[in-house]
PyMOL commands that place a pseudoatom at each C-alpha (Angstrom):
pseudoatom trace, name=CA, resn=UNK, resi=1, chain=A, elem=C, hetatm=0, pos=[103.723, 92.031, 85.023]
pseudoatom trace, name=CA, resn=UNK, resi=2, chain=A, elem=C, hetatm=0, pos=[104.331, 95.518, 85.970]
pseudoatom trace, name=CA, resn=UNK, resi=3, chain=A, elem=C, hetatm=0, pos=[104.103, 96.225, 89.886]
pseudoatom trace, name=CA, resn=UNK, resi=4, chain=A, elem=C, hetatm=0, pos=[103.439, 99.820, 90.887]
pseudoatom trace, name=CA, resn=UNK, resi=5, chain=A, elem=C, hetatm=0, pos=[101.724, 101.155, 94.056]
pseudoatom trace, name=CA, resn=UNK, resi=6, chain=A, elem=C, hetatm=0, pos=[98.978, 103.686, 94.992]
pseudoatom trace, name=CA, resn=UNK, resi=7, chain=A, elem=C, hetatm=0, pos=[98.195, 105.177, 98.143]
pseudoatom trace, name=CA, resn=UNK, resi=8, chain=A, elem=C, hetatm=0, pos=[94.819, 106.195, 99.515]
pseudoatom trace, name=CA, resn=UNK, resi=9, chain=A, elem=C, hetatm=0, pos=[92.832, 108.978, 98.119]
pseudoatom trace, name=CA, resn=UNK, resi=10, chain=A, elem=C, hetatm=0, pos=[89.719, 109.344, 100.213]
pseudoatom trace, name=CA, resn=UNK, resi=11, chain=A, elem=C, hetatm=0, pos=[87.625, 107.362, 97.885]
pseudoatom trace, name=CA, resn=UNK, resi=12, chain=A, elem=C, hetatm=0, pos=[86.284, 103.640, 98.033]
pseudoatom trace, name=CA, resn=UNK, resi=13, chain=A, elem=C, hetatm=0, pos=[87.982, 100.979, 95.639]
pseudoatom trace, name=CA, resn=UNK, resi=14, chain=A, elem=C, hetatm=0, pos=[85.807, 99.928, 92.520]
pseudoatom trace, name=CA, resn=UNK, resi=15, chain=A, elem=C, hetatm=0, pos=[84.359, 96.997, 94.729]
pseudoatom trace, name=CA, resn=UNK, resi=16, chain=A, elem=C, hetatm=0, pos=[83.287, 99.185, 97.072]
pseudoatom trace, name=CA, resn=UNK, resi=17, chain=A, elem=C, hetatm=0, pos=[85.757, 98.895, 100.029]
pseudoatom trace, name=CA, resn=UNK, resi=18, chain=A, elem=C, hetatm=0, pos=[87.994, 101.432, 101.083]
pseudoatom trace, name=CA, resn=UNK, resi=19, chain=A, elem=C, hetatm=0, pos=[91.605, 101.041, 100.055]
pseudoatom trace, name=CA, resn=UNK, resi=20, chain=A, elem=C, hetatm=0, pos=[93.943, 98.626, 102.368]
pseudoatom trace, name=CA, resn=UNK, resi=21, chain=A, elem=C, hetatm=0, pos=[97.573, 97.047, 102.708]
pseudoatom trace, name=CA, resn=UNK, resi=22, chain=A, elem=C, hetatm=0, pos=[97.108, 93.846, 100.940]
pseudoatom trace, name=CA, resn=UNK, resi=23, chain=A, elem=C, hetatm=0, pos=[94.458, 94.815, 98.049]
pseudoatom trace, name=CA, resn=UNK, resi=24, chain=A, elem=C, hetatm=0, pos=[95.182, 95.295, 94.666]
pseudoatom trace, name=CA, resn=UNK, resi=25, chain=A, elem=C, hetatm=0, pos=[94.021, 96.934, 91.445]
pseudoatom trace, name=CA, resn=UNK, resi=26, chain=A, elem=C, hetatm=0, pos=[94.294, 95.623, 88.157]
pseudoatom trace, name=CA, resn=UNK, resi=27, chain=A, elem=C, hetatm=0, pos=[93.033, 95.920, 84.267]
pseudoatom trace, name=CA, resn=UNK, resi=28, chain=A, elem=C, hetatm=0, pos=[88.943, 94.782, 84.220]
pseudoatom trace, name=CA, resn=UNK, resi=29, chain=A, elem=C, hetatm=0, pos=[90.157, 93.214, 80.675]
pseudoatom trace, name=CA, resn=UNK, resi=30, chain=A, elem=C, hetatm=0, pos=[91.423, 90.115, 83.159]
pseudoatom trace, name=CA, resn=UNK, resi=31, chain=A, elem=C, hetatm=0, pos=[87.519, 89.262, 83.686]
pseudoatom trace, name=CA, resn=UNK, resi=32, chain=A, elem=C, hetatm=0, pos=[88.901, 88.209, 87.589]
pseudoatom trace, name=CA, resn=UNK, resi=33, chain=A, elem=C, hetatm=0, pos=[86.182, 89.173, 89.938]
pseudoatom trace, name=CA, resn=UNK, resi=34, chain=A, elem=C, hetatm=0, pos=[87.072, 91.264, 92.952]
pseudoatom trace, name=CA, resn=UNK, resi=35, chain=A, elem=C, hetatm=0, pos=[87.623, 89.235, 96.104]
pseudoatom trace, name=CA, resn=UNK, resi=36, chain=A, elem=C, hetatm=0, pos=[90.126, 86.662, 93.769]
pseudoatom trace, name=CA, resn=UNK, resi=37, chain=A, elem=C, hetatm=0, pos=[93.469, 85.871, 95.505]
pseudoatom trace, name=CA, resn=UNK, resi=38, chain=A, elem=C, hetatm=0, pos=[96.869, 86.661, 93.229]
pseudoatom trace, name=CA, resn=UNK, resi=39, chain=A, elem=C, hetatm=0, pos=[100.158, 85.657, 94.335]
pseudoatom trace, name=CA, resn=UNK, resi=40, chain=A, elem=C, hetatm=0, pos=[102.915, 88.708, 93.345]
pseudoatom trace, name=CA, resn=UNK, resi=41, chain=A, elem=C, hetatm=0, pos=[106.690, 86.635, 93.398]
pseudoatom trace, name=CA, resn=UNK, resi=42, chain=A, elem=C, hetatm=0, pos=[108.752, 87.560, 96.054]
pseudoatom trace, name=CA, resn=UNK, resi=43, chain=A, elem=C, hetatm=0, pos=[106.007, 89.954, 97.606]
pseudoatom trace, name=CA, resn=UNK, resi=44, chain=A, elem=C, hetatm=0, pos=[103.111, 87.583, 98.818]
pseudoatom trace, name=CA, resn=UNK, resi=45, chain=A, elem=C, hetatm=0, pos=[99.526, 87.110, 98.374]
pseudoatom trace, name=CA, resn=UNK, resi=46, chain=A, elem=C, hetatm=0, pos=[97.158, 90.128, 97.577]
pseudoatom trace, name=CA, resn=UNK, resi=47, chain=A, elem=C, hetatm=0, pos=[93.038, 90.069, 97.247]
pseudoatom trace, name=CA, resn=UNK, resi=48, chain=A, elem=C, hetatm=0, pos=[91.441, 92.100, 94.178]
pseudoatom trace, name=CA, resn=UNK, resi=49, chain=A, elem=C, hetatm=0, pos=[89.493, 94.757, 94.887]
pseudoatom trace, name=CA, resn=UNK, resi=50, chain=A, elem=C, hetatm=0, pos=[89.846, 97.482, 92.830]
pseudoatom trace, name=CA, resn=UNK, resi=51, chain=A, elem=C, hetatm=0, pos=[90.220, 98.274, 88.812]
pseudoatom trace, name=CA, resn=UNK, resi=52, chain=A, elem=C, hetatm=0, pos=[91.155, 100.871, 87.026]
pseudoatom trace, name=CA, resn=UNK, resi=53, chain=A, elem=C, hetatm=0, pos=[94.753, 100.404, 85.920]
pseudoatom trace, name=CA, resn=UNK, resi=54, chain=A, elem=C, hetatm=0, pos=[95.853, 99.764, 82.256]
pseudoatom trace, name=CA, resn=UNK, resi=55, chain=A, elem=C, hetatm=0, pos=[96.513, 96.060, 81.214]
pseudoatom trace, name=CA, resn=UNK, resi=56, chain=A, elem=C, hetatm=0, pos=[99.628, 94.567, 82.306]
pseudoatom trace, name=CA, resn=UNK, resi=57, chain=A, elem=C, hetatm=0, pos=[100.176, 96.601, 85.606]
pseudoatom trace, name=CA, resn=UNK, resi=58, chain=A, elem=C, hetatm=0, pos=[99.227, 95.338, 88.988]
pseudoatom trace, name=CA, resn=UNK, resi=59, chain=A, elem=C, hetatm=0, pos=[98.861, 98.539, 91.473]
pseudoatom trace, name=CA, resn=UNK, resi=60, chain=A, elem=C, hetatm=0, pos=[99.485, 97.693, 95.149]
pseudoatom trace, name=CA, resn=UNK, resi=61, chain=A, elem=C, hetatm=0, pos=[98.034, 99.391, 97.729]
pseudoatom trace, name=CA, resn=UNK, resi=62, chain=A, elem=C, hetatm=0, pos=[100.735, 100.775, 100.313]
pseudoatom trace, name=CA, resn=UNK, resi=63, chain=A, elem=C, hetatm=0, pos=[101.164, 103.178, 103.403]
pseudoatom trace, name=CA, resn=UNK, resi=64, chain=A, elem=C, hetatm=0, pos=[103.500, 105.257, 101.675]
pseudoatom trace, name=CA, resn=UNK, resi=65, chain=A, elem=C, hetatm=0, pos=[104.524, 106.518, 98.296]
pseudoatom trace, name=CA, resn=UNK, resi=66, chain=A, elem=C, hetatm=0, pos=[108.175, 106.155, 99.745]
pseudoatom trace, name=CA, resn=UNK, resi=67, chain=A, elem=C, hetatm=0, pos=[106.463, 102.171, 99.871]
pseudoatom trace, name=CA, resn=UNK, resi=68, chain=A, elem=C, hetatm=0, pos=[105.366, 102.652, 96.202]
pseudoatom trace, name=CA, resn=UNK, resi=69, chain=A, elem=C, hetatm=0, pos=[108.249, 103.820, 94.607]
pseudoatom trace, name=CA, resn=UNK, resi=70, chain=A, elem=C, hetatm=0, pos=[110.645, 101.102, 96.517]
pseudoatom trace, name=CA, resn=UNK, resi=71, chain=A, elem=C, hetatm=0, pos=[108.348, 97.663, 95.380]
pseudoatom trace, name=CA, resn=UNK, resi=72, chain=A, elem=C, hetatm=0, pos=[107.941, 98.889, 91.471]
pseudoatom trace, name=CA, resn=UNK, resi=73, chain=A, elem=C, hetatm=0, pos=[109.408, 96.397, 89.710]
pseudoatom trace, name=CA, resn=UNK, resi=74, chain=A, elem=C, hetatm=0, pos=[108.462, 93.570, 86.878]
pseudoatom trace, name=CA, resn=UNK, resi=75, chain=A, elem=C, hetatm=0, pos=[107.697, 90.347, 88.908]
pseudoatom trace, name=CA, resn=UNK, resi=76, chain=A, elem=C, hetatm=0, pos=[105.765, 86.979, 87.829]
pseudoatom trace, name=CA, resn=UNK, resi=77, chain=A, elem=C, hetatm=0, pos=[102.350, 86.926, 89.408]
pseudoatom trace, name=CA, resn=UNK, resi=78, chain=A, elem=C, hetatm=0, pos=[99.750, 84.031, 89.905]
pseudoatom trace, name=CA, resn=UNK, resi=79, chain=A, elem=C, hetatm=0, pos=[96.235, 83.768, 90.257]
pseudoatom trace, name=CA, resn=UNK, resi=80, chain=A, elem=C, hetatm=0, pos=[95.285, 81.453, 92.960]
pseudoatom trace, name=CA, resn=UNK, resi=81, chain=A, elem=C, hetatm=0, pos=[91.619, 80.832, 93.298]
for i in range(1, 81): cmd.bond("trace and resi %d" % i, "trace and resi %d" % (i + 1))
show_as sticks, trace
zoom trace
């Protein structure tokens, strides 16, 4: 899949939580229910918690867009539980 990264905006994630380092958006067309744990090869383990992303793209919350620019990349990525 496609990683990208997003930094905060102010507003809560679609589960209701504010955006943090280690959550992650992705497509609702997965059916995965926020709180699930993904695995993201070579970058770690990352909780859903937010939507609204196209299909295929995994957007990683960071500190930084400096952070988001440096970790897009095409990785493998895992759904754990």
């Amino acid at each position: 899949m496609k990683i990208t990264g997003y930094v905060a905006t102010g507003n809560r994630c679609a589960s209701g939580c504010y955006p943090y380092v280690g959550g992650v958006a992705m497509a609702r067309s997965y059916g995965l229910e926020f709180g699930t744990t993904i695995y993201i090869d070579g970058l770690g383990y990352y909780t859903l918690n937010d939507t609204g992303c196209p299909s295929g793209i995994v957007d990683v919350f960071c500190n930084s867009l400096e952070e988001c620019y440096n970790l897009t990349s095409w990785r493998d990525v895992y759904i754990v539980n």
